[in-house]
N, C-alpha and C positions, 0 to 999 in steps of 0.2 A: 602536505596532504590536505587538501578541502574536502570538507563533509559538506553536501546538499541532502536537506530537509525537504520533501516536496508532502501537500499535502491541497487534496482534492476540499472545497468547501461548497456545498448549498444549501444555503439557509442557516446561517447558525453564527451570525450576528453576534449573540451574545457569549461566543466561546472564543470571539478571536482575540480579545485581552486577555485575557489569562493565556491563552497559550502563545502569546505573544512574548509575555513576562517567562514562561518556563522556557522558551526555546531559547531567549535571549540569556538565563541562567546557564546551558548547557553549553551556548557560544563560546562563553566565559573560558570554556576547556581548551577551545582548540584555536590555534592562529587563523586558519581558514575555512568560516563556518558560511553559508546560507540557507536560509528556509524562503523556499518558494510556494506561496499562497495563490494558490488556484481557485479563483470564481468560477464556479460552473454554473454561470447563467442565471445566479440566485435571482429571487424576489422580493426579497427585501433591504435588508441594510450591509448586509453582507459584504459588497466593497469597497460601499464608502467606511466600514471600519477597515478593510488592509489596508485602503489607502493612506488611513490618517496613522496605522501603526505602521506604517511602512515609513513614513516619517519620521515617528520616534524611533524605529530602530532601524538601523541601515543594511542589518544581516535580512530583513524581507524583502524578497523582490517579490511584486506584484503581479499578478498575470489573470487575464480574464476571458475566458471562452466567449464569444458572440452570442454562443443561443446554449443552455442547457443540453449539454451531450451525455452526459453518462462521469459514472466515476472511474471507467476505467480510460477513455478518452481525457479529462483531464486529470487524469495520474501522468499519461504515455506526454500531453501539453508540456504538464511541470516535469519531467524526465526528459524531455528536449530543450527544454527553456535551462535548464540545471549544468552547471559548468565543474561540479566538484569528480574526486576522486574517486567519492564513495558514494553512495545513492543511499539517502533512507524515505523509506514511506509511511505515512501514517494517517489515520482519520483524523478529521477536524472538530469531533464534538466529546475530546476531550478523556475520550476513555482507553485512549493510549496514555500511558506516561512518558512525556519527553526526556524525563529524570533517569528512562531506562534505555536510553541512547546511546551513553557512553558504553556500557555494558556491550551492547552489540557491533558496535566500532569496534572495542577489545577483543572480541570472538574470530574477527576477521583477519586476525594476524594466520591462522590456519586455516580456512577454507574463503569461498568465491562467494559465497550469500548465506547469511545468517535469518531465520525468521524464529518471530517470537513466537510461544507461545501462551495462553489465559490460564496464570497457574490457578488463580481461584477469581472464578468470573464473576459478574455481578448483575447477571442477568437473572430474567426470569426462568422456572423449572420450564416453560414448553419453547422457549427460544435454546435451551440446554439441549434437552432431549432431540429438537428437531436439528441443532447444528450437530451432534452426536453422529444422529440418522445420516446426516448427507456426508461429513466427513468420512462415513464411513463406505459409500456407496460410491462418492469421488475417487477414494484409494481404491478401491476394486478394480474400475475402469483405469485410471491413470497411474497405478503403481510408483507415485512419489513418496509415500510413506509420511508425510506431512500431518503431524494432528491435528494441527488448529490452523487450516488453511485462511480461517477465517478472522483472522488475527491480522491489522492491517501494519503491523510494525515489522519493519524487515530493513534489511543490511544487505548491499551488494554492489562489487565492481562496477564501477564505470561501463568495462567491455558486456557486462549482463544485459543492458540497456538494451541490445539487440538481439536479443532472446522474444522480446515481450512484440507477437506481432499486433497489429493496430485492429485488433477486432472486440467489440463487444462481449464484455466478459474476464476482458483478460486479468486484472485485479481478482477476482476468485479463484485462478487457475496455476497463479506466481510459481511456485515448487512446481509443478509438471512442467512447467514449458522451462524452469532452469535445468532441472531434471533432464528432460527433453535432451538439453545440449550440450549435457555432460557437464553440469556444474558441478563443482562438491559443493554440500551444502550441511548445514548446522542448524538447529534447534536452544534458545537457552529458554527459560521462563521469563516472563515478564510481568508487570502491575495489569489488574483491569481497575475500573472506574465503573463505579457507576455514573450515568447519564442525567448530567444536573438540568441543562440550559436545550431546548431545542426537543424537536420528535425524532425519532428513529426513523429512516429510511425505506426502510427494508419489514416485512412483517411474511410471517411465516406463508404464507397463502402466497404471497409476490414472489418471496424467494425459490420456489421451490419450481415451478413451470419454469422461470430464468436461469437457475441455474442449471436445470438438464437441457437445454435451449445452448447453454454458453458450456458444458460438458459435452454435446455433438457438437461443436466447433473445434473444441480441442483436439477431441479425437479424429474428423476433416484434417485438421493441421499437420499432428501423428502422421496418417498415412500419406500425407502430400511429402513431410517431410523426409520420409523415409525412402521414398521411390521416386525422390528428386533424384535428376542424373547427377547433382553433385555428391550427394552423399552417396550413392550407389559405386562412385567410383572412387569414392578410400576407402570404401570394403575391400 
């Protein structure tokens, strides 16, 4: 069984040693490990560091977007580029714990896709409250039951890979569209981090027009998929 690591990067330079050093700790576990380093188009030094740890360690394949697309287009890049049995996902500034890997590899002996979730986060009270707010308003609409959609570490079959269609948004939406297609799916806790090296992406005022933006997509999706003549005709 290989495990593929994929993980979106822009701008953040100074996180890919250290998570170089822990992925390559977690390698350690299994015979057939990769982590795929996705450049999304960075600005600054970003891949000339994969490429020189891509050197020192031979579990990173290297891959790089042309022009800055989005994190969930190079999530779907490194999920295409990815050759292993099991898929895992993660952010690259460090406030996933690689160390909580194995854990969700283990989960997977009984269900299709494992997602973590932030047992005790280390964000700010108004980035809390607001991922609260829309966590909550996502389950309304999408009925996946996912608490912390927002959690970029997750576990999941190979065949799940073709779940995630190639649209904008799809990384905040993961649990619905497995959901979607009848995956079984699991919840365990995992580590947060606080944010040492780099800015945050994302700020409450951005995230919240994009993700009711990339929630009427889902829901588009929802109905397309539903009253496709394929699935209309194994009802």
């Amino acid at each position: 069984m290989k495990i593929s690591v994929v993980i979106p990067f822009y701008n953040e330079e100074a996180n890919i040693a250290q998570l170089a050093e822990e992925l390559n700790a977690v390698a350690d576990k299994y015979d057939k490990f990769e982590a795929v380093f996705v450049d999304d188009g960075s600005s600054d030094g970003t891949w000339d560091e994969i490429k020189k740890h891509a050197k020192k360690f031979t579990m990173i394949t290297p891959l790089q977007m042309p022009v800055n697309s989005g994190q969930s287009a190079a999530m779907l890049a490194g999920l295409n580029r990815a050759s292993g049995d099991i898929m895992v996902t993660m952010d690259g500034d460090l406030q996933n714990d690689p160390a909580d890997i194995p854990k969700l590899i283990d989960a997977m002996e009984e269900t299709d896709v494992v997602c973590g979730y932030r047992g005790n986060r280390k964000d700010s009270r108004s980035k809390l409250i607001a991922s609260r707010i829309g966590n909550t308003v996502r389950n309304w609409f999408t009925k996946d039951g996912a608490r912390d959609t927002g959690c970029s570490l997750k576990a999941f079959k190979r065949k799940c890979v073709a779940d995630l269609p190639p649209v904008e948004g799809v990384h905040r939406f993961m649990p619905a569209y497995f959901k979607l297609h009848e995956r079984s799916v699991k919840e365990v806790c995992v580590n947060h981090r606080k944010r040492i090296h780099g800015e945050s992406k994302y700020t409450n005022l951005k995230r919240l027009p994009r993700t009711l933006f990339d929630l009427m997509g889902f829901c588009w999706y929802r109905k397309r998929l539903i009253h496709s003549p394929a699935t209309s005709d194994s009802r």
